[in-house]
C-alpha positions in Angstrom: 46.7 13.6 -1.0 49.8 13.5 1.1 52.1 10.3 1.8 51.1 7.5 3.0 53.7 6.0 6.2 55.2 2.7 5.5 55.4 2.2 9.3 52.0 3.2 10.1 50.7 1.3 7.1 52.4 -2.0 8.8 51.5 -1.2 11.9 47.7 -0.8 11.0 48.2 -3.7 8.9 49.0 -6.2 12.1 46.1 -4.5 13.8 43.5 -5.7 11.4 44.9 -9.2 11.3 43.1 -9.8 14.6 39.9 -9.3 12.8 40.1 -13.0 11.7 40.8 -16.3 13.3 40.7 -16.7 17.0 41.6 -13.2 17.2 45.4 -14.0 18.9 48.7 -14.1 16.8 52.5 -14.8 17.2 55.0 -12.8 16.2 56.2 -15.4 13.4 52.1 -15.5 12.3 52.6 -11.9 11.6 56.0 -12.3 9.7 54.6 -15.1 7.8 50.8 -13.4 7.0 52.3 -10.0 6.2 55.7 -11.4 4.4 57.9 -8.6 6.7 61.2 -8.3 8.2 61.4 -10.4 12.0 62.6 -7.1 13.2 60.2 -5.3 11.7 57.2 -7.1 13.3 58.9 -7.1 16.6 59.4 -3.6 17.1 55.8 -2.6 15.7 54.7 -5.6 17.9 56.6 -4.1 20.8 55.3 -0.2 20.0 52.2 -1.6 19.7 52.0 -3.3 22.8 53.4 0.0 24.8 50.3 1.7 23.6 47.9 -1.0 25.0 47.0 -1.5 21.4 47.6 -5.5 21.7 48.3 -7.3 24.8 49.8 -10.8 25.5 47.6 -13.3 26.0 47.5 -14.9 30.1 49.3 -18.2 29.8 50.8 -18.3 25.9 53.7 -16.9 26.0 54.5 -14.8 22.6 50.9 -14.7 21.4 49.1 -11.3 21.6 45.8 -10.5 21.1 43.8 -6.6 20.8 43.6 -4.5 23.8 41.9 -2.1 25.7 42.8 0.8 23.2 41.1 -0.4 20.1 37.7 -1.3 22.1 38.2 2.9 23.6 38.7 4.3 20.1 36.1 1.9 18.7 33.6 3.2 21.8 33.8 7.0 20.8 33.2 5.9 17.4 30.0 4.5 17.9 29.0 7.2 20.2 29.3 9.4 17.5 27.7 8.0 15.1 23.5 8.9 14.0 21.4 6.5 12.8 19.3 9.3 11.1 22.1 11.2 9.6 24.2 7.5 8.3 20.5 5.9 6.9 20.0 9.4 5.0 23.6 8.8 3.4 23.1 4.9 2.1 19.6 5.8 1.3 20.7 8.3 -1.2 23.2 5.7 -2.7 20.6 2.9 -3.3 18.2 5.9 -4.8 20.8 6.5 -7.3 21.3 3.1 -8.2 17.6 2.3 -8.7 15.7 5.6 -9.1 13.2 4.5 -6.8 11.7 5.8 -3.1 14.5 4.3 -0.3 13.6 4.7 3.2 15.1 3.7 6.6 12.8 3.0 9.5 12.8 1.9 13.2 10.1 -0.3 15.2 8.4 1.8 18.1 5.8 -0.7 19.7 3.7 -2.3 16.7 4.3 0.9 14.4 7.5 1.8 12.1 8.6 5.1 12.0 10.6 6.6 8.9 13.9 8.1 10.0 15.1 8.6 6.7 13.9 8.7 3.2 15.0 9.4 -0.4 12.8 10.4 -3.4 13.0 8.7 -6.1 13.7 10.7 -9.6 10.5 9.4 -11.6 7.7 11.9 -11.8 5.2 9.2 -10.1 6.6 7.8 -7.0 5.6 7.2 -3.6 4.4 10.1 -1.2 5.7 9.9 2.1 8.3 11.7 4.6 10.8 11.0 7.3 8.8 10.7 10.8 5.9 9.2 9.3 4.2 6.8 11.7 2.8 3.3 9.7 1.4 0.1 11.4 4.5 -2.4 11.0 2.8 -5.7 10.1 1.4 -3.4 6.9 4.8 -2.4 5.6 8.2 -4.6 4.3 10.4 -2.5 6.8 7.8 -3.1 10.0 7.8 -6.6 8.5 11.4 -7.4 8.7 11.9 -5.8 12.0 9.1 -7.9 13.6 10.7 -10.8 11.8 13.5 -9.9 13.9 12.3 -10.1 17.1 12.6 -12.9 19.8 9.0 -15.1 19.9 8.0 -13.8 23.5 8.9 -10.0 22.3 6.7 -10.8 19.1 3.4 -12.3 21.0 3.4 -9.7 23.6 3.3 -7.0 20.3 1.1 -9.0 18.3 -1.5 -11.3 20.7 -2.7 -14.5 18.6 -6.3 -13.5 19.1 -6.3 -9.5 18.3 -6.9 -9.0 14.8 -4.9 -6.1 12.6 -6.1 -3.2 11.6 -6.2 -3.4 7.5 -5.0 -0.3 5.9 -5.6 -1.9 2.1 -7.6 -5.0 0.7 -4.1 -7.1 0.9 -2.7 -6.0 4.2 -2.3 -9.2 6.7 -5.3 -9.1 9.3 -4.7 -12.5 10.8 -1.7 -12.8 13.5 -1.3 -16.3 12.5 -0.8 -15.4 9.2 1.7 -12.8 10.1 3.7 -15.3 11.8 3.7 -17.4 9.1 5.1 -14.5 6.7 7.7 -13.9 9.2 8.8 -17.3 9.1 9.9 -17.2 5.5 11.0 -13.3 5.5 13.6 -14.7 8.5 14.3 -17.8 6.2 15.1 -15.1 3.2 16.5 -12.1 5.0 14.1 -10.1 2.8 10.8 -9.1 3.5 8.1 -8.4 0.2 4.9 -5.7 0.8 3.0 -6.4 -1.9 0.4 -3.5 -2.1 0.0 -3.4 2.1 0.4 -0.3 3.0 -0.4 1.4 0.2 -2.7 0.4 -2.8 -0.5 1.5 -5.8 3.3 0.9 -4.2 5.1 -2.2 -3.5 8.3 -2.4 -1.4 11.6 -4.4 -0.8 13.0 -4.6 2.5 16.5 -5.7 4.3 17.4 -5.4 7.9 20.4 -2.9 8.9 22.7 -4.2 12.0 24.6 -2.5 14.9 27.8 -3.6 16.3 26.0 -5.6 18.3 24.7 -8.0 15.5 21.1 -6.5 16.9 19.0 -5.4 14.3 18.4 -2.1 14.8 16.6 -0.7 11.6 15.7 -1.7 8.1 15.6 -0.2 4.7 13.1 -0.3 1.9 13.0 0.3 -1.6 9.7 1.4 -3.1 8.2 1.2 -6.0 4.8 2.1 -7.9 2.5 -0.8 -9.4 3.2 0.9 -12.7 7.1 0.2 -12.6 6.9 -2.6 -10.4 7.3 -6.4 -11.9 8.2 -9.7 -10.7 11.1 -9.9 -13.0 12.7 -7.3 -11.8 12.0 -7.7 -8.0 15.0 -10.3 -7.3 17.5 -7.2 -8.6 15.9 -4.5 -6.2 15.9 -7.1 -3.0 19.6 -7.6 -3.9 19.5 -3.3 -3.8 17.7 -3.7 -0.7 20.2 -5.8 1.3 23.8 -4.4 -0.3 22.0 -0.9 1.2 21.2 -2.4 4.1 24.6 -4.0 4.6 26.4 -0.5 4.0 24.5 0.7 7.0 25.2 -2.3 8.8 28.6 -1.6 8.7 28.8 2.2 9.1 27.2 1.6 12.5 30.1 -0.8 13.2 28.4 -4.2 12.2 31.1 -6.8 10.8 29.8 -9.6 9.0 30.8 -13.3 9.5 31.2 -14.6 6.5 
């Protein structure tokens, strides 16, 4: 690995202190946060500002905030990036970390489709594959997106007075008691399939952000009844969303603490 640039280093440094606060700094705000050189800070400041990297802000004199560079660079990054190809990477992470089944899935209409999946290392495990198509409300992925969506999005998918199709004895038939499992998945962040889909596995879910804060997927561990306890549930739904939140961020999602 070659050298790392002092001045680049510094310069990158001031950059991502506009990630927090009101998102505008001074000069001596920079001096003080970074604990540089006056001079140093003003000639990055003013190198920066050349390159429409940071712009001051109309009005107050001396304070900067991120321009039109960042937002360009940022663009192409997010063009680039694959849903598919990024869910496929965190989804063999979590796999490794649990040994169970991890997919990522999308909502099309009232169905979930599996863009991704990971097979988990046990001998008995849960048989499935990328572009399978599963009724949502069955699933903890179709779940948690539904849980997502805005009420007038959610009732024109799922009408109070249309029952669901069962696909086991426990799936949800009732849309009003859909609506009230969505209520507490949104409360939790986590959505629970407890033998729904299929009669043997069980299944964690998290939702997975773009850089939008809109949720745009969400990923599932899951694992068969014979490996499955409620002891041990609270560890994978902490699996679930530290997956999910790797995602998040690889699509450009940042947090608010």
């Amino acid at each position: 690995m070659g050298r790392l640039v002092p001045a680049v280093t510094r310069a990158l440094d001031i950059l991502e202190l506009f990630l927090d606060g009101d998102g505008t700094l001074s000069a001596p705000d920079i001096v003080r946060r970074l604990q540089l050189p006056r001079t140093t800070v003003h000639e990055l400041v003013t190198t920066l500002a050349a390159r429409s990297y940071i712009v001051q802000v109309p009005g107050q004199p001396g304070r900067y905030r991120l321009g039109v560079r960042p937002y360009q660079l940022g663009s192409r990054y997010a063009e680039q990036l694959d849903l598919a190809a990024e869910g496929l990477q965190v989804a063999r992470s979590v796999a490794e970390a649990c040994g169970e089944t991890v997919h990522v899935a999308i909502l099309e209409g009232t169905d979930v489709i599996y863009i991704a999946k990971m097979d988990s290392t046990h001998a008995v495990r849960m048989v499935s594959a990328a572009g399978r198509r599963l009724p949502a409300h069955c699933t903890s992925v179709g779940k948690m997106l539904l849980a997502s969506l805005p009420d007038h999005e959610l009732s024109a998918r799922v009408p109070d007075n249309v029952p669901l199709a069962a696909m086991t004895p426990n799936s949800i038939t009732d849309p009003a008691l859909l609506r009230e499992a969505l209520v507490e998945i949104r409360r939790r962040g986590v959505a629970v399939e407890n033998r729904e889909s299929n009669p043997d596995v069980s299944c964690v879910a998290a939702p997975v952000y773009d850089r939008t804060g809109r949720v745009v997927a969400a990923l599932s561990i899951s694992v068969p009844m014979i490996r499955w306890n409620e002891e041990h549930r609270p560890e994978l739904e902490q699996l679930a969303i530290k997956g999910a939140a790797e995602l998040s961020e690889r699509l450009g999602h940042r947090s608010v603490a």
